[in-house]
C-alpha positions in Angstrom: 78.6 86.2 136.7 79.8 89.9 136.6 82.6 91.5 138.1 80.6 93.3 140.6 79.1 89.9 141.5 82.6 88.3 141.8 83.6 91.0 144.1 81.2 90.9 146.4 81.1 87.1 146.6 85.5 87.1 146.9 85.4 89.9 149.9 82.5 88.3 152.1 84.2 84.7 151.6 87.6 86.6 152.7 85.9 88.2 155.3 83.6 85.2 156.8 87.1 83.5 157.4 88.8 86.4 158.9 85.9 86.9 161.1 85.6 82.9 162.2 89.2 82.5 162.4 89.1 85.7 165.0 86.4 84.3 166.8 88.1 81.2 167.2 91.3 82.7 168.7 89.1 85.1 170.8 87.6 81.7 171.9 90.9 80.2 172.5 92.0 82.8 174.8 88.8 82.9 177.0 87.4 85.8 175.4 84.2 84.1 175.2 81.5 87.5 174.4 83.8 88.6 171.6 84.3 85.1 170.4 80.7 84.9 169.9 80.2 88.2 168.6 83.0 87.7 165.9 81.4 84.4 164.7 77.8 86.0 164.3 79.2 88.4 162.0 80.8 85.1 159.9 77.0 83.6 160.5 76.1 86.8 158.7 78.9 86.5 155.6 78.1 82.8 155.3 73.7 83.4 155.2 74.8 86.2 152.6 76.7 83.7 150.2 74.2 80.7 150.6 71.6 83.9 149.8 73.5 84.9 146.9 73.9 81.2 145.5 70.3 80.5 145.8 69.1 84.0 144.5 71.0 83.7 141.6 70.4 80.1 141.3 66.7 80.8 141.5 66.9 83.8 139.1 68.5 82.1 136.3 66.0 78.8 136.9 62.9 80.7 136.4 63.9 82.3 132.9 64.9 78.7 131.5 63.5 76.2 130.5 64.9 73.7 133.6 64.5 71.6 136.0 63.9 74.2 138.3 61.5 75.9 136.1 59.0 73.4 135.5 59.2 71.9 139.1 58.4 75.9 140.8 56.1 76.8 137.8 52.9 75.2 139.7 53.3 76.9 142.8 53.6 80.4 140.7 50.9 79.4 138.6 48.5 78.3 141.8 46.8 79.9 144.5 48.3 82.7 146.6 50.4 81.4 149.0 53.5 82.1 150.6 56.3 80.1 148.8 54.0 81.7 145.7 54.6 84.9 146.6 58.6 84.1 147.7 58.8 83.1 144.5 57.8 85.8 142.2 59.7 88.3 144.7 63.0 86.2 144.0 62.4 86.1 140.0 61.1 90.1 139.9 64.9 91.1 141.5 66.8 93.4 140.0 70.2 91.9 141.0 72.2 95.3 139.0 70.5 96.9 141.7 70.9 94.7 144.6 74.4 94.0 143.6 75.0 98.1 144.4 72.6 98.0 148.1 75.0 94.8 149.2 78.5 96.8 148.2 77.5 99.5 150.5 76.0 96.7 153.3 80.0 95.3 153.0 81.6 98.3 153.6 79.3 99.7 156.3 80.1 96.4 158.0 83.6 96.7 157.7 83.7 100.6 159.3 81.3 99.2 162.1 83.7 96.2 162.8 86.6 98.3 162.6 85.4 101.3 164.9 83.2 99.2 167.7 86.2 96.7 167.9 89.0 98.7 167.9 87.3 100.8 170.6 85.9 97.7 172.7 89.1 95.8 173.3 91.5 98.2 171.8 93.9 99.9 169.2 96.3 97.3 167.9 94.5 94.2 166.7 94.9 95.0 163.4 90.6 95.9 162.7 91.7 99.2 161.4 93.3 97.8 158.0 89.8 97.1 157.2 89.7 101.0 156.7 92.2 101.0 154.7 91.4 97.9 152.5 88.2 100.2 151.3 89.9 103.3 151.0 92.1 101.4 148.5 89.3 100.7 146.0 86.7 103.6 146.8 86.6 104.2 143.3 83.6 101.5 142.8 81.3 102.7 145.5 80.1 105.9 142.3 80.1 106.3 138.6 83.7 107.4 137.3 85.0 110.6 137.6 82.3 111.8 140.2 83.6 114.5 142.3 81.8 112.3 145.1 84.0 109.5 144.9 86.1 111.6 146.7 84.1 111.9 149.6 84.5 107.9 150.5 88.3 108.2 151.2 88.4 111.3 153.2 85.5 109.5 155.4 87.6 106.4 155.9 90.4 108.7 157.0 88.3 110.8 159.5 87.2 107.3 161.1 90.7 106.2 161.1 91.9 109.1 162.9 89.1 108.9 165.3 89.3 105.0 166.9 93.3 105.7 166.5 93.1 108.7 168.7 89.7 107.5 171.3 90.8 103.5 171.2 92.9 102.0 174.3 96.2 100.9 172.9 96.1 97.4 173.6 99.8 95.7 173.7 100.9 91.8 173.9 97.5 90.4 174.7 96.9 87.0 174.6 96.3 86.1 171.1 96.7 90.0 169.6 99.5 89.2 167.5 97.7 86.1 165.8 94.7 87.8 165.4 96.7 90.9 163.6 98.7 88.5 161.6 94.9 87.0 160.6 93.6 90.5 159.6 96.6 91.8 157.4 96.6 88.3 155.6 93.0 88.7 154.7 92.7 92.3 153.9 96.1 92.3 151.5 94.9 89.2 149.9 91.2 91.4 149.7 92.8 94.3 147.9 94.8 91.6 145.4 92.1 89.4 144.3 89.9 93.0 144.0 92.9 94.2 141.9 92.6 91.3 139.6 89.0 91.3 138.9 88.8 95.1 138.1 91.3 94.0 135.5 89.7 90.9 134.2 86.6 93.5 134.4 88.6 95.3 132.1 90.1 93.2 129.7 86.7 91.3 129.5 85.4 94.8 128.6 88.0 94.9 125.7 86.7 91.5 124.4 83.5 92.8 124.3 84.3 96.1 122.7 86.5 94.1 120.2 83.7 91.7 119.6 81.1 94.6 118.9 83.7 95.8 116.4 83.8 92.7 115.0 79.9 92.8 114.7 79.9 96.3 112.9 82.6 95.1 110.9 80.2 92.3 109.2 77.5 94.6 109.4 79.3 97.0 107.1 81.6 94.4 104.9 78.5 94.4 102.3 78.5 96.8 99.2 75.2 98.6 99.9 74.5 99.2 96.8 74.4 96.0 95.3 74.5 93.8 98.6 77.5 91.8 97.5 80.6 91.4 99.9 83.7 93.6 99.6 86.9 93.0 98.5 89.0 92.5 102.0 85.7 90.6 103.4 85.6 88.1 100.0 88.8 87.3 100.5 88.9 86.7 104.4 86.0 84.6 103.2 88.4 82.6 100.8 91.1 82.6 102.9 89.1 80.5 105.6 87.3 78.6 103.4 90.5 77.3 101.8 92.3 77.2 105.0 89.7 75.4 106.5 90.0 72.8 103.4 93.6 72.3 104.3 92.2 70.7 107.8 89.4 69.4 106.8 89.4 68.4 102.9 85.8 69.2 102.7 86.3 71.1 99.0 87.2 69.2 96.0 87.2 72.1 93.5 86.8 75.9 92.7 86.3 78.3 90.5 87.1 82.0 90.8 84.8 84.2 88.0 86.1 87.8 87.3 83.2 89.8 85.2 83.8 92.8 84.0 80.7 95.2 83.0 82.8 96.9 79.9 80.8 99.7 79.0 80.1 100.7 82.6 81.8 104.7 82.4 79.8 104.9 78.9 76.4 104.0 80.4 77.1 106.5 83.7 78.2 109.1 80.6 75.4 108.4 78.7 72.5 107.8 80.5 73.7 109.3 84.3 75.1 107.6 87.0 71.8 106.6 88.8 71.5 104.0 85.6 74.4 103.1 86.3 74.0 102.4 89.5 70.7 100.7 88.5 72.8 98.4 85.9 75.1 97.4 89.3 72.0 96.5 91.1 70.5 94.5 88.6 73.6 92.8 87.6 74.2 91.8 91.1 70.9 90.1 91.2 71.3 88.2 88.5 74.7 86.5 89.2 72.8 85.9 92.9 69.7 84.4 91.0 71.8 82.1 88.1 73.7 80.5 91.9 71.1 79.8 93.7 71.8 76.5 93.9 75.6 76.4 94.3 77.9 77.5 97.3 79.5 80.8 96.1 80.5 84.4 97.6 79.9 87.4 95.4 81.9 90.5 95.5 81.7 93.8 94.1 85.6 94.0 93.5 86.0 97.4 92.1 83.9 99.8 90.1 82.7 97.9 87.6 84.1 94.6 88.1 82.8 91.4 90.7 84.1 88.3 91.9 82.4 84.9 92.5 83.7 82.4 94.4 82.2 78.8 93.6 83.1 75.7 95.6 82.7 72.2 94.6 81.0 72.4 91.3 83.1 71.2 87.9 84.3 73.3 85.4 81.6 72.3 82.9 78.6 73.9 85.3 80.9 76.9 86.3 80.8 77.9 82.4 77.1 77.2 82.4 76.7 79.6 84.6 78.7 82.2 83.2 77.1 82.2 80.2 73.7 82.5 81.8 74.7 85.6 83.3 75.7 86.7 80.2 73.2 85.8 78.3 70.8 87.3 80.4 72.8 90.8 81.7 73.1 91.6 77.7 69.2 90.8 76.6 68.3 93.5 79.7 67.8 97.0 78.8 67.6 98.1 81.9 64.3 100.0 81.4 66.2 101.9 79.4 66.4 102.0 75.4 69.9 101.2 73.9 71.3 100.8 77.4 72.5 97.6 76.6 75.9 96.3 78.7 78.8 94.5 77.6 80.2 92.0 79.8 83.7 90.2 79.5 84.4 87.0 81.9 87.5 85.9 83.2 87.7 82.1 84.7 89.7 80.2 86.7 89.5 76.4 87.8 90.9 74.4 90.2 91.3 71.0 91.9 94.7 71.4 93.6 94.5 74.1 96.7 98.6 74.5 96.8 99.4 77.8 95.6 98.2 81.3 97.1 95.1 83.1 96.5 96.4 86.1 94.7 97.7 83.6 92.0 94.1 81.9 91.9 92.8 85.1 91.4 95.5 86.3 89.2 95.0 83.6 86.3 91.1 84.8 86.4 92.1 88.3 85.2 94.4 86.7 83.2 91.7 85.5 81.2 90.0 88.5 81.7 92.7 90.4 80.2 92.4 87.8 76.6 88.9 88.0 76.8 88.7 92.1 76.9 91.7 91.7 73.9 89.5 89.6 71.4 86.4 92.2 71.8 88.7 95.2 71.4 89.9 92.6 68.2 86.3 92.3 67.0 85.1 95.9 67.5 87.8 96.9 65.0 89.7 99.0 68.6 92.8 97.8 67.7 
């Protein structure tokens, strides 16, 4: 339910007691008319809740799948009738709108209780707080920062002014003190409650914005270019993962592959960067296609290096797959003639999840860093 919702539904349930508990002292006093009159207007609080409940109830039924859907969808379904036409009135409601029309029906009640009652039996009963319970939150009745808002407090004022100056003052009738005590209790407790679901309103608001956030956040944690994850996203991924494993022991073993596309700078030097870029994509689609069948993460770690993350395979078909790649990233020419890449692998394997991330990662480029050595070696490079 919305905040709007809540407080409209947390003022009338304030204000049907305040008006049956007046009406009772009223009653108890021998003030029998008034009596009456204030327990129509908590009749008229009490039909809006039930209204509310069912409306909403009703609202939310006919766009499910429910109970209530299948047992009403007949009589919308069948011949024009009444309870037909109730029906598709209730489920066609804008309640964003209606939500508005019944804030302003709730405060117009509130100046017309304040005003006819303070003028009727007279200044002193404690009706004119109600004034001043609205003028404390006149900010809702428009969107912010409208000059308008503006108007709703100065209104409230000029109707305070008026019943104080045209109202009997009414002093130590029977029940008058009761009935005052009654009044302040429920319009303090009014403002309160209305204070603290503006700022749920606005810390739900935060969530929301923080969750969006969140959303753009995986939106954008792939590498366009290649569609592989990121660096900080890979490892949130491995950090959960793992972390999760320390709960759950769901992974017996894992690998962490670091490839490294050598001759990446003398293909963009070469050939131009959009080759280059070309190698990236195609590279990145084949260490996708060669893991189709395992769990892994892939991440375009730097430039011209990437990261796969494989869970529970051994180290025997973590190899296979590494030379696959390989094998297959140095046969491509990438549509273009002598283009051909160089690719050095780093690997590291484990069954024991009791050491940090950066040292898993680490002993990969560690390997790396031999691997890169003994094809300088061969090259004749050093």
């Amino acid at each position: 339910m919305v905040k709007y919702e809540v407080l409209i539904l947390v003022n009338s349930l304030f204000l049907f007691f305040a008006r049956f508990f007046t009406g009772l002292v009223f009653y108890y006093n021998n003030f029998t008319s008034t009596a009456y009159e204030f327990f129509l207007l908590a009749i008229f609080y009490l039909a809006f809740l039930i209204l509310l409940y069912i409306g909403r109830k009703l609202y939310r039924s006919f766009g499910e799948k429910n109970y209530f859907y299948n047992k009403y969808r007949k009589i919308l379904n069948g011949k024009k009738s009444f309870k037909s036409s109730l029906f598709k009135k209730i489920i066609r409601v804008n309640f964003i709108s209606v939500r508005h029309y019944v804030w302003y029906l709730f405060q117009l009640e509130s100046i017309f209780t304040a005003t006819y009652f303070s003028l009727s039996i007279g200044w002193g009963y404690g009706f004119d707080l109600y004034l001043i319970m609205l003028t404390s939150y006149y900010y809702l009745n428009l969107r912010k920062y409208s000059p308008l808002i503006f108007l709703f407090p100065f209104v409230y004022f000029v109707i305070y002014l008026f019943i104080f100056f045209y109202s009997s003052k009414a002093y130590q009738e029977p029940g008058q003190v009761i009935i005052y005590v009654i009044n302040i209790i429920f319009v303090i407790s009014a403002i309160f409650f209305t204070q603290i679901i503006m700022e749920l309103g606005q810390v739900i608001r935060f969530v929301n914005d923080e969750n969006r956030k969140n959303h753009l956040k995986r939106l954008t944690s792939f590498d366009t270019l290649t569609e592989t994850y990121h660096k900080y996203s890979f490892l949130e991924i491995m950090n959960a993962k793992l972390e999760h494993n320390a709960d759950e022991d769901v992974i017996t073993q894992a690998s962490v592959i670091v490839i490294e596309i050598n001759n990446l700078r003398k293909i963009n030097e070469e050939y131009t960067t959009e080759l280059g870029n070309e190698v990236l994509k195609e590279f990145a689609y084949i260490l996708r296609k060669h893991s189709e069948n395992y769990e892994k993460y892939i991440s375009r770690w730097s430039g011209n290096e990437f990261l796969v993350f494989i869970i529970n395979e051994d180290e025997v078909v973590v190899k296979s797959y590494i030379d696959e790649v390989k094998q297959e990233a140095m046969k491509n020419r990438f549509g273009v003639k002598g283009a051909k890449v160089q690719v050095i692998v780093g690997l590291s394997h484990t069954s024991s999840f009791d050491y940090q991330i950066n040292k898993f990662i680490s002993e990969a480029y560690e390997e790396l860093a031999i691997n890169r050595d003994k094809l300088n070696y061969e090259k004749g490079d050093i």
